[in-house]
N, CA, C and O atoms as a MOPAC input file, in Angstrom:
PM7 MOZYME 1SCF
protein

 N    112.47200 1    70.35600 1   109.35700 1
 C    111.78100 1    71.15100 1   110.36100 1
 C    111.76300 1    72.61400 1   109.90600 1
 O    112.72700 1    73.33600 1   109.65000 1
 N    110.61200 1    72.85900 1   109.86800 1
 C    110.64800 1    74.53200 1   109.82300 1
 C    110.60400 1    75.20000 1   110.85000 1
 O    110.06000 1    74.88900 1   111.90900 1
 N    111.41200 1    76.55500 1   110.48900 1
 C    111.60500 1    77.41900 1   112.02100 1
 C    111.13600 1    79.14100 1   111.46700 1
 O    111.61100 1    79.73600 1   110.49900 1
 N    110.41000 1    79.48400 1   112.12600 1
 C    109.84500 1    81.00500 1   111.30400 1
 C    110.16000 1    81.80600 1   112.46500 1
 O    109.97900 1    81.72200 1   113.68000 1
 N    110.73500 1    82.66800 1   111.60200 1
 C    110.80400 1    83.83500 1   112.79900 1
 C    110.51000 1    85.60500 1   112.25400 1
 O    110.93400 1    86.29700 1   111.32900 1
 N    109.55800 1    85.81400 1   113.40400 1
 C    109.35200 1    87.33600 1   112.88400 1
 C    110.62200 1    88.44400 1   113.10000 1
 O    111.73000 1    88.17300 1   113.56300 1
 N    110.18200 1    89.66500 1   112.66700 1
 C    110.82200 1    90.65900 1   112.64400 1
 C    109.87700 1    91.72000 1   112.40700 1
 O    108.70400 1    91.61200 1   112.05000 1
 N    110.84200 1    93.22200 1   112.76100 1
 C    109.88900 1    94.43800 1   112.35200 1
 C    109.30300 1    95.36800 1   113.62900 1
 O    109.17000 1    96.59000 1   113.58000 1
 N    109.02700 1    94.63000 1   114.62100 1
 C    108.21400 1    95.06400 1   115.75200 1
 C    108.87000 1    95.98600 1   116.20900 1
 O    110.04800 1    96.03500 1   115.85600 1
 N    108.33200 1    97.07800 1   117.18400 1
 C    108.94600 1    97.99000 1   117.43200 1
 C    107.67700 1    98.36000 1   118.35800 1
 O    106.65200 1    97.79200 1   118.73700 1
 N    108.54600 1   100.12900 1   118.58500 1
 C    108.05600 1   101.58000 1   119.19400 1
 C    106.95400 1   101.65900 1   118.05800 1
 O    107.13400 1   101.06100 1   116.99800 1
 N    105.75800 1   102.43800 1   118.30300 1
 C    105.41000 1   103.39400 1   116.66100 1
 C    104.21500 1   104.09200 1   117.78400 1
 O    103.60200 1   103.64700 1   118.75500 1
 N    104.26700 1   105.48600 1   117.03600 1
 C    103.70900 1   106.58200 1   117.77300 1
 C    101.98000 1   106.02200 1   117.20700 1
 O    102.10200 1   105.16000 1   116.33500 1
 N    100.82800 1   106.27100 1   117.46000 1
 C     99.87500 1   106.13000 1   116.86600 1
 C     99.96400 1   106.74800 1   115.73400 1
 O    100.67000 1   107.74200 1   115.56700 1
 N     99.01200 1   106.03300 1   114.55900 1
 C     98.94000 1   107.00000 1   113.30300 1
 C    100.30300 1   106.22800 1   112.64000 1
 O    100.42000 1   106.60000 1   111.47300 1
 N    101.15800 1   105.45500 1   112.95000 1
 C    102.50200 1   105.14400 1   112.06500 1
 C    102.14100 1   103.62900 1   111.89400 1
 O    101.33100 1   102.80400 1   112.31800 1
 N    103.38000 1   103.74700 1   110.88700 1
 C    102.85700 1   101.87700 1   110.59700 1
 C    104.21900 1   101.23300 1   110.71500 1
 O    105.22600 1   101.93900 1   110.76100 1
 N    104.27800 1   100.00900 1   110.76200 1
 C    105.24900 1    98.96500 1   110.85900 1
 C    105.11000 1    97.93500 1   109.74200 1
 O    104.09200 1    97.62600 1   109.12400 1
 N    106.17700 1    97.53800 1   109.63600 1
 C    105.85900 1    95.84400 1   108.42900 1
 C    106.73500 1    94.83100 1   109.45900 1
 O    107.77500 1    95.16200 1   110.02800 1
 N    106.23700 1    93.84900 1   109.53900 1
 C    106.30900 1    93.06500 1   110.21500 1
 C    106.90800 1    92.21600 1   109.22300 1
 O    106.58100 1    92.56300 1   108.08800 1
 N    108.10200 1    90.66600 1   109.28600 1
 C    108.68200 1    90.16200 1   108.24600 1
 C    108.06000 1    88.62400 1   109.15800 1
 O    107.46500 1    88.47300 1   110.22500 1
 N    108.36200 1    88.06100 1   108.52400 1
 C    107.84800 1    86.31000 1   109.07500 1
 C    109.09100 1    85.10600 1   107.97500 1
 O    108.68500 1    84.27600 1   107.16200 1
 N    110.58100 1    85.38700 1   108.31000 1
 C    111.13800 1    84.50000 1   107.39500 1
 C    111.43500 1    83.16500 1   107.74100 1
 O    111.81000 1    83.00900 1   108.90300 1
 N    111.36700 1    82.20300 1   107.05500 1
 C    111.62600 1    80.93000 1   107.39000 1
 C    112.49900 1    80.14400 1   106.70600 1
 O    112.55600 1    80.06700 1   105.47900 1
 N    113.40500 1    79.36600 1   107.74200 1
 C    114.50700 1    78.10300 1   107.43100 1
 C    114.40900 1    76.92500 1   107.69100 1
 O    113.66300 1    76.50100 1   108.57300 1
 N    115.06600 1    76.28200 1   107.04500 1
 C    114.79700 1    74.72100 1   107.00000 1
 C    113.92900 1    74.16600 1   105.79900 1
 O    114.26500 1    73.20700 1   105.10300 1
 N    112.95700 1    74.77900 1   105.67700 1
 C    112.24300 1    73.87300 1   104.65700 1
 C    111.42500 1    75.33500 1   104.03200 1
 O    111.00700 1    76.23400 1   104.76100 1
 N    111.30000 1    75.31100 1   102.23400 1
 C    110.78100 1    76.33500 1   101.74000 1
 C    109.27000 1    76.40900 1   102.37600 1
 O    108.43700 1    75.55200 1   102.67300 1
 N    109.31800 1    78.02300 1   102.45100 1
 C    107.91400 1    78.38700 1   102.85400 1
 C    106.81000 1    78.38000 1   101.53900 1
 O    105.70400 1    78.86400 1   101.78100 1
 N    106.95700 1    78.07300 1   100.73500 1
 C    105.93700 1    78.10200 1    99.31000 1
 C    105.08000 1    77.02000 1    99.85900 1
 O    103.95600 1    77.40300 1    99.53400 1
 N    104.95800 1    76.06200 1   100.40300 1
 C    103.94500 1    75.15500 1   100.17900 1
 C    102.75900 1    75.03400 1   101.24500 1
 O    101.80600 1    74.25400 1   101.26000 1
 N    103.17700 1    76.21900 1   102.27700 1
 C    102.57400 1    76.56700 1   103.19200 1
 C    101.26800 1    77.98300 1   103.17800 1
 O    101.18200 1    79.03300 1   102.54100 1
 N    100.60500 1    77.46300 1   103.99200 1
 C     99.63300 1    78.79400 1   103.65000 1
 C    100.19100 1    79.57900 1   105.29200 1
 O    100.26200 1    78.82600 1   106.26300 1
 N    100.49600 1    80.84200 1   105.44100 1
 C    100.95300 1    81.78300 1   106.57200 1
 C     99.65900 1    82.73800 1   107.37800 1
 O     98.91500 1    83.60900 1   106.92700 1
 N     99.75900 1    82.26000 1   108.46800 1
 C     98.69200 1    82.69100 1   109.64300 1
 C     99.24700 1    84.25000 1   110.27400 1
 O    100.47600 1    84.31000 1   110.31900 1
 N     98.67900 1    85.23200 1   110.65600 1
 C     98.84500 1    85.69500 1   111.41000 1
 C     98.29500 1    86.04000 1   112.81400 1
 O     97.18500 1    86.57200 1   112.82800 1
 N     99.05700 1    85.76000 1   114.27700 1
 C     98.16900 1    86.22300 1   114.97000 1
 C     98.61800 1    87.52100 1   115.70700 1
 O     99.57200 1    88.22000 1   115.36400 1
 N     97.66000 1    87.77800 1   116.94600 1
 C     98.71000 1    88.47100 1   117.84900 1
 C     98.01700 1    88.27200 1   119.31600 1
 O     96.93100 1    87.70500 1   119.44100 1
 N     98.86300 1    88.86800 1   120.55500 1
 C     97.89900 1    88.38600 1   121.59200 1
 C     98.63700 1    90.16500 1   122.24700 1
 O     99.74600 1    90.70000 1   122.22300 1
 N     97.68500 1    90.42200 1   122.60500 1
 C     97.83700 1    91.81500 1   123.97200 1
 C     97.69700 1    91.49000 1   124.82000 1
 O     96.97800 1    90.49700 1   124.93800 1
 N     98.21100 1    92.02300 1   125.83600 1
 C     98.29100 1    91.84900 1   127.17600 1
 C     97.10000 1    91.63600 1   127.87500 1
 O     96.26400 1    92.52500 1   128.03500 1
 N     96.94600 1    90.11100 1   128.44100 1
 C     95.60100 1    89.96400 1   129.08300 1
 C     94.51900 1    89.25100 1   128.59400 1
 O     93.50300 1    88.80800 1   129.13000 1
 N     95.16900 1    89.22400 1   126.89500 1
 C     94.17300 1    88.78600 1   126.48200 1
 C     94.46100 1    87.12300 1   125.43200 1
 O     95.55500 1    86.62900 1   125.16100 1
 N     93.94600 1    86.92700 1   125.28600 1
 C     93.98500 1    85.51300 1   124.04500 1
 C     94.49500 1    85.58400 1   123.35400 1
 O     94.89500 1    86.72200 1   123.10900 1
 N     94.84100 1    84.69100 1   122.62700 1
 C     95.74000 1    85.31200 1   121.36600 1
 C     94.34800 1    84.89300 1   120.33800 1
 O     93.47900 1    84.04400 1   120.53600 1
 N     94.54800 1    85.94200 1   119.07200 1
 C     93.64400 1    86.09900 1   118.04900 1
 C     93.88400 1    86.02200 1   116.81000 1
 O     94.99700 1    86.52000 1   116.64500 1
 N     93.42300 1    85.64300 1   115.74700 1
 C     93.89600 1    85.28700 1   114.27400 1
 C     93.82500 1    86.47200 1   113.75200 1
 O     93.13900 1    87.25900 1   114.40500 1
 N     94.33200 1    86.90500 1   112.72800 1
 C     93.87500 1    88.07500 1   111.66200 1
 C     93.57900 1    87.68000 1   110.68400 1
 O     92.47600 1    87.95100 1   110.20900 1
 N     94.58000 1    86.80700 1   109.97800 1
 C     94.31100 1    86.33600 1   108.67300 1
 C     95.37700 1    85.70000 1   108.08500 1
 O     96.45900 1    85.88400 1   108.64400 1
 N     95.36400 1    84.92400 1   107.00200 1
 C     95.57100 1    84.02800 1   106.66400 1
 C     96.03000 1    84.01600 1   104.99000 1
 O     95.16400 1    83.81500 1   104.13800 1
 N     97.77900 1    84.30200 1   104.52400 1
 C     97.67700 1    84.29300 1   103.25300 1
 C     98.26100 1    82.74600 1   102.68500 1
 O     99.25400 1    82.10900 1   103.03500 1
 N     97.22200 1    82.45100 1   101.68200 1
 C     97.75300 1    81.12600 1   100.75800 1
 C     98.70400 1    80.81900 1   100.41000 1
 O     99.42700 1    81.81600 1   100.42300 1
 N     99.61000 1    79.36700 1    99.81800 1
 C    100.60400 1    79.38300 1    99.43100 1
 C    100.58000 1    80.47800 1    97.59400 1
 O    101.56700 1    81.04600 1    97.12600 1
 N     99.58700 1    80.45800 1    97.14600 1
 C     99.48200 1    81.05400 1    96.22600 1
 C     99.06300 1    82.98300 1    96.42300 1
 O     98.64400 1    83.79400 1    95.59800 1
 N     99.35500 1    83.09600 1    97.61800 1
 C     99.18300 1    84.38400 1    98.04900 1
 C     97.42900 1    85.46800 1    98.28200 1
 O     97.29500 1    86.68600 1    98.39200 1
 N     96.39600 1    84.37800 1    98.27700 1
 C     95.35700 1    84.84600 1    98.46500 1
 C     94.92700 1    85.06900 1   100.09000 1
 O     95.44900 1    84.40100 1   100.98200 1
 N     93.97200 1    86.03300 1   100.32600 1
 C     94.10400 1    86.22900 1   101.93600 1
 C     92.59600 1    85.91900 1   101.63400 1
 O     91.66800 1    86.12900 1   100.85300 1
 N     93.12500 1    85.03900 1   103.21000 1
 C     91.92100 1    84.73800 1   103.99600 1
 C     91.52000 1    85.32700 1   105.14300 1
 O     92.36300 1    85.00000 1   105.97700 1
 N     90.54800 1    86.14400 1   105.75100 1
 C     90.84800 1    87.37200 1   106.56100 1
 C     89.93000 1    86.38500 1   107.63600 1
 O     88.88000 1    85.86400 1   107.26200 1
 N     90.33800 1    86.25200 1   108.66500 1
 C     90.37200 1    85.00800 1   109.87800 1
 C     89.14100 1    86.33500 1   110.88400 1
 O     87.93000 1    86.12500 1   110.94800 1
 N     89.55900 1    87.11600 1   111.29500 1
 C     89.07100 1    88.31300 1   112.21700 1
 C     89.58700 1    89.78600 1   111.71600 1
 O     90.71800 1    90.26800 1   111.67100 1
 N     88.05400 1    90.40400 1   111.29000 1
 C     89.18500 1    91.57200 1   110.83100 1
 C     88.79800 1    92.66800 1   111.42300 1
 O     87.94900 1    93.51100 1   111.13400 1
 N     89.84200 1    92.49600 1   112.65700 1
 C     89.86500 1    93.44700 1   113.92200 1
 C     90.75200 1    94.67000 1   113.30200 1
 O     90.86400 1    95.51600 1   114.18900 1
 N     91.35600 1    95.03900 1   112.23000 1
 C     91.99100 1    95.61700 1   111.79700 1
 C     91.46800 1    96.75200 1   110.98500 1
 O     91.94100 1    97.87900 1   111.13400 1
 N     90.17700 1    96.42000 1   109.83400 1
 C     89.38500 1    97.24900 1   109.30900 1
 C     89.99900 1    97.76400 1   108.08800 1
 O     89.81900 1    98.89600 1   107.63900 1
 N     90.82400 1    96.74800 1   107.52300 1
 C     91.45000 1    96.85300 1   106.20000 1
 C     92.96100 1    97.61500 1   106.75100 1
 O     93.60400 1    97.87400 1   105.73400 1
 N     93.50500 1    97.92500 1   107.63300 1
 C     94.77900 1    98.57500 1   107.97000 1
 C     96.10900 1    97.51600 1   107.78500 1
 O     97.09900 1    97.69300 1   107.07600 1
 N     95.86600 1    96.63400 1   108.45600 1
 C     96.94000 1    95.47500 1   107.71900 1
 C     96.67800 1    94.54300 1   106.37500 1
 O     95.68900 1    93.94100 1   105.95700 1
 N     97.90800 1    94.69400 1   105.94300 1
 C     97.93300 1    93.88000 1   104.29600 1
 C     99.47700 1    92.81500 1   104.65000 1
 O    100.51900 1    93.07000 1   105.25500 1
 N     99.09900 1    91.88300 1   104.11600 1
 C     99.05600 1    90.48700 1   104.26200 1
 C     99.95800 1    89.86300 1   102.49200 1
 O     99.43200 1    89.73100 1   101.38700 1
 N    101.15200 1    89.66100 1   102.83700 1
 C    101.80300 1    89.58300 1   101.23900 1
 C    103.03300 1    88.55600 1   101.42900 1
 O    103.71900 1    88.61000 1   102.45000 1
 N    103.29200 1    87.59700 1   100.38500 1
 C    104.41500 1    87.30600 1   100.38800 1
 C    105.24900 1    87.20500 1    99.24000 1
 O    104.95700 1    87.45900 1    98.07100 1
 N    106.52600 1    86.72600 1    99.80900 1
 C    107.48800 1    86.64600 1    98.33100 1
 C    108.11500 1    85.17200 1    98.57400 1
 O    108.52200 1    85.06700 1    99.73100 1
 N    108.25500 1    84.29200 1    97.98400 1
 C    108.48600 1    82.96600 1    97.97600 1
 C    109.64500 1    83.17300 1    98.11300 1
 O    110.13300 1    83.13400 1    99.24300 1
 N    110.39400 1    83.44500 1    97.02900 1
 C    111.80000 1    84.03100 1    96.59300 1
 C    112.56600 1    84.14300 1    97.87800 1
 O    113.60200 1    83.50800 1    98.07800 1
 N    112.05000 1    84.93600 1    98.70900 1
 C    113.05200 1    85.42600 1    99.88100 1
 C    112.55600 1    84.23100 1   101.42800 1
 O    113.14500 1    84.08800 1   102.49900 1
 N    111.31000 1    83.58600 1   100.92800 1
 C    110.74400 1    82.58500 1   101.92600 1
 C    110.18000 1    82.89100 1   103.08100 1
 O    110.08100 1    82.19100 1   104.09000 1
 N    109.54100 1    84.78300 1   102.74000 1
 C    109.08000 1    85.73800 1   103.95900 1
 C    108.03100 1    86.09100 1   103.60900 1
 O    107.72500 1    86.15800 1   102.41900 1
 N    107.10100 1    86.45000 1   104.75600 1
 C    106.04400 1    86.70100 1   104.35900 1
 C    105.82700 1    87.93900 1   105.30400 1
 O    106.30100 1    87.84700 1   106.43700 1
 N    105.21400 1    88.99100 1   104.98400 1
 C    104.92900 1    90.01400 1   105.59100 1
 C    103.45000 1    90.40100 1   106.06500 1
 O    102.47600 1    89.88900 1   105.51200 1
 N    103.32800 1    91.25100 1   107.02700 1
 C    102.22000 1    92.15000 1   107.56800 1
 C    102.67900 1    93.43300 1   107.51900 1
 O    103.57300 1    93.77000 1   108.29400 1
 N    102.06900 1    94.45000 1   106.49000 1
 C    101.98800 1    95.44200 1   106.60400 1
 C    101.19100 1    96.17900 1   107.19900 1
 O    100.04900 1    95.85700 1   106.86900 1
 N    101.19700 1    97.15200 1   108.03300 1
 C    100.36800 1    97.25600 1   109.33400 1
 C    100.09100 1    99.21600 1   109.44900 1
 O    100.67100 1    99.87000 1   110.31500 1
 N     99.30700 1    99.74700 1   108.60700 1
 C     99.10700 1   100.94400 1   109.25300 1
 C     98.39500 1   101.36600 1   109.72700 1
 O     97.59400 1   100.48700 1   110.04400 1
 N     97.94500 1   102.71300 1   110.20100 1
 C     97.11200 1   103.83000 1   110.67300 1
 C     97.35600 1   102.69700 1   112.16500 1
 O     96.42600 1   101.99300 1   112.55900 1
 N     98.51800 1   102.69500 1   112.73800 1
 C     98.26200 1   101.85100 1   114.10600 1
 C     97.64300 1   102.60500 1   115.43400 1
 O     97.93900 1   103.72000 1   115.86500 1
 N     96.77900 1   101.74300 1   115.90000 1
 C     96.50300 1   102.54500 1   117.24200 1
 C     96.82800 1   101.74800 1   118.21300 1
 O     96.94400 1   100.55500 1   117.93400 1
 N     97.10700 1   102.29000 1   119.89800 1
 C     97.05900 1   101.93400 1   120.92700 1
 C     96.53300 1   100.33600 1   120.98000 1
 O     97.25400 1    99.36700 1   121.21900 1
 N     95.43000 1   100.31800 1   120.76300 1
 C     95.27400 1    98.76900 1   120.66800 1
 C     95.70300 1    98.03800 1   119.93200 1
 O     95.01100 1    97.02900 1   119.79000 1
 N     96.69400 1    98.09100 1   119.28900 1
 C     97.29300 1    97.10800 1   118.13600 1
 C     98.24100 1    96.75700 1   118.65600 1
 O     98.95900 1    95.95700 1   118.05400 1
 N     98.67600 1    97.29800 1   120.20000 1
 C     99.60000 1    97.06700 1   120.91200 1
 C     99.16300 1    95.55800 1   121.51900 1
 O     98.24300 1    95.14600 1   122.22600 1
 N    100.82100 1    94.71500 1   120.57300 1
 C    100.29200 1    93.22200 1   120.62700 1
 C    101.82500 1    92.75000 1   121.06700 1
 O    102.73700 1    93.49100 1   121.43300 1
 N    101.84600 1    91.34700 1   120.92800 1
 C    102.83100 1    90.39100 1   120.35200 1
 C    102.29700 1    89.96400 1   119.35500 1
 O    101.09600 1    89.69400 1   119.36300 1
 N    103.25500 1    89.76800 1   118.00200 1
 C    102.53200 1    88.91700 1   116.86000 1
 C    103.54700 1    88.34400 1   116.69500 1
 O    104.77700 1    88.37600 1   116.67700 1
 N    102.02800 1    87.41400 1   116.49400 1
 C    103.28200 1    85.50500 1   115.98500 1
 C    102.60400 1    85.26700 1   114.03100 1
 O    101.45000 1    85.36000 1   113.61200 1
 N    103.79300 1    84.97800 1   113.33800 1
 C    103.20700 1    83.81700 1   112.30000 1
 C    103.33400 1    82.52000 1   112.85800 1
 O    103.74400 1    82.07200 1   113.92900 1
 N    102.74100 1    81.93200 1   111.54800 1
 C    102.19200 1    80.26500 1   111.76200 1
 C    102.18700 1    79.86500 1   110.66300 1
 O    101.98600 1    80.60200 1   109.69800 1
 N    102.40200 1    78.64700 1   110.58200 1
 C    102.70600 1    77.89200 1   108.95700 1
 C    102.03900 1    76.87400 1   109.39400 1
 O    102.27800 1    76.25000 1   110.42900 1
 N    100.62800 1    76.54300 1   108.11700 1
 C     99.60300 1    75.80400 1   108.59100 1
 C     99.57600 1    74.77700 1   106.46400 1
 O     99.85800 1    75.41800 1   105.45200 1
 N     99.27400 1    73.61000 1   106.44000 1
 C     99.26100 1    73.21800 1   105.27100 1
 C     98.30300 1    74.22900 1   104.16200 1
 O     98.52400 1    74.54300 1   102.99200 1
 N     97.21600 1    74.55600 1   105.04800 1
 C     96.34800 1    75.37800 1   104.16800 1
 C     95.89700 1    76.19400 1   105.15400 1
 O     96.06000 1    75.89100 1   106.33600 1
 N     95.14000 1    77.57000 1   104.69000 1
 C     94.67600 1    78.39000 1   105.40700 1
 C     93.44500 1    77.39700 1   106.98600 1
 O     93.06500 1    76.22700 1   106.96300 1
 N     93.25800 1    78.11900 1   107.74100 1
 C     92.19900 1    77.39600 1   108.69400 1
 C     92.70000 1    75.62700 1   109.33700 1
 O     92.22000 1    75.06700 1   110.32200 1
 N     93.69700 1    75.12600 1   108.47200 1
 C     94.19000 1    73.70300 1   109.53900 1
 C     95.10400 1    74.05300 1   110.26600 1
 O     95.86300 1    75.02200 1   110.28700 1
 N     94.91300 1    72.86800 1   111.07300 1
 C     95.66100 1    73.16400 1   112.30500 1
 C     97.16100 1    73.71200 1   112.39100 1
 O     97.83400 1    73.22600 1   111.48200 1
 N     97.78500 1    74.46200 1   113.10100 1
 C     98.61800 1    75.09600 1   113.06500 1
 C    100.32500 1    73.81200 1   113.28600 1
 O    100.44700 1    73.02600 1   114.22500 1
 N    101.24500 1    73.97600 1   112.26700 1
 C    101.82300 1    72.96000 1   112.28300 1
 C    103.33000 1    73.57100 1   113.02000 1
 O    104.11400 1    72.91200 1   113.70300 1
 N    103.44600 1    75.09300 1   112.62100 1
 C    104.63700 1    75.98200 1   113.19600 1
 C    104.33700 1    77.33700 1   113.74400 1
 O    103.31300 1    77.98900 1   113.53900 1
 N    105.24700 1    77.63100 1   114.38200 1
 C    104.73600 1    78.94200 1   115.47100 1
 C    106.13000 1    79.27900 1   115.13500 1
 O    107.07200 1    78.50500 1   114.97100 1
 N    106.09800 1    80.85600 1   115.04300 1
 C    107.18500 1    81.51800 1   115.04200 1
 C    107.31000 1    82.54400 1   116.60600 1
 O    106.23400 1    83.11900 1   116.77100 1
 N    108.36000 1    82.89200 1   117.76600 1
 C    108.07600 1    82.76500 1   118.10400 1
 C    107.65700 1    84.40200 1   118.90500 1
 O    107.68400 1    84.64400 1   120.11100 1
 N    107.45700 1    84.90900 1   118.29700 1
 C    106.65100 1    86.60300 1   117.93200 1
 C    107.68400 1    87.67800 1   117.92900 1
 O    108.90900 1    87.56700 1   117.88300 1
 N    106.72800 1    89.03500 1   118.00600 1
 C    107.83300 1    90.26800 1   117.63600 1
 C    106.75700 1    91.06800 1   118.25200 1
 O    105.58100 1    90.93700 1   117.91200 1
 N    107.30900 1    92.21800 1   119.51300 1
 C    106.77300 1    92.79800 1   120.36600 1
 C    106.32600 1    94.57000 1   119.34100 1
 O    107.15100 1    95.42300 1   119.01200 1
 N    104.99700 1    94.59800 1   119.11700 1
 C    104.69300 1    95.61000 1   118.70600 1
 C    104.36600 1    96.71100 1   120.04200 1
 O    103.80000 1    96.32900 1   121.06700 1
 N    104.75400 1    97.89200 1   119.85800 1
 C    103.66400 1    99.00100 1   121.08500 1
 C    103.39800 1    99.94000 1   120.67500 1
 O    104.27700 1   100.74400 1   120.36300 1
 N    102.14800 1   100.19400 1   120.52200 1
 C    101.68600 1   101.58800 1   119.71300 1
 C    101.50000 1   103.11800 1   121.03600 1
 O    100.49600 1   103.28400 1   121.72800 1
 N    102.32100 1   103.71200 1   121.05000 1
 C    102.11400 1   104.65300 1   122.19300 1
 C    102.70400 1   105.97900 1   122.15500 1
 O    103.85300 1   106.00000 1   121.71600 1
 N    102.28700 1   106.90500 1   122.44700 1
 C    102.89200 1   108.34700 1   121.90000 1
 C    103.71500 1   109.01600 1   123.27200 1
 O    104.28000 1   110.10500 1   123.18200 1

């Protein structure tokens, strides 16, 4: 069974950035392709994007506008969102997801990390 859990989330004034961590136990994360979503208050939850087990991104919605980057390291079995120039609306919960390949169905949910962008 895999179990993913984020990290990273926080306070951040607008204009600052966060990295978000996504590490996972139980079973290596290499063979998995890693989802990111997030949901704000009120609203749906939404994809961003999507990096391969071979580390290529698949950009799902890019509500972001190139500000988050999307990376992993096998080695440590984490996968990150690097997240800057944040604004007010980026004020989310974000979850990863461990899916066999980018776009199938979602097989693990991690179970998020409270971002708030606010000055």
């Amino acid at each position: 069974q895999l179990q993913l859990v984020e990290s990273g989330g926080g306070l951040v004034e607008p204009g600052g950035s966060l990295r978000l961590s996504c590490t996972a136990s139980g079973i290596s994360l290499e063979a998995f392709a890693i989802s990111w979503f997030r949901q704000a208050p009120g609203k749906e939850r939404e994809g961003l994007s999507c990096i391969t087990s071979r580390g290529n991104i698949d950009i799902i919605n890019d509500v972001w506008g190139g500000r988050f980057i999307a990376y992993r390291d096998n080695a440590k079995n984490t996968v990150y969102l690097q997240m800057n120039r944040l604004k007010p609306e980026d004020t989310a919960v974000y979850y990863c997801a461990a899916e066999p390949r980018c776009r199938n169905p979602i097989e693990f949910w991690g179970q998020g990390t409270q971002v708030i962008v606010s000055s």
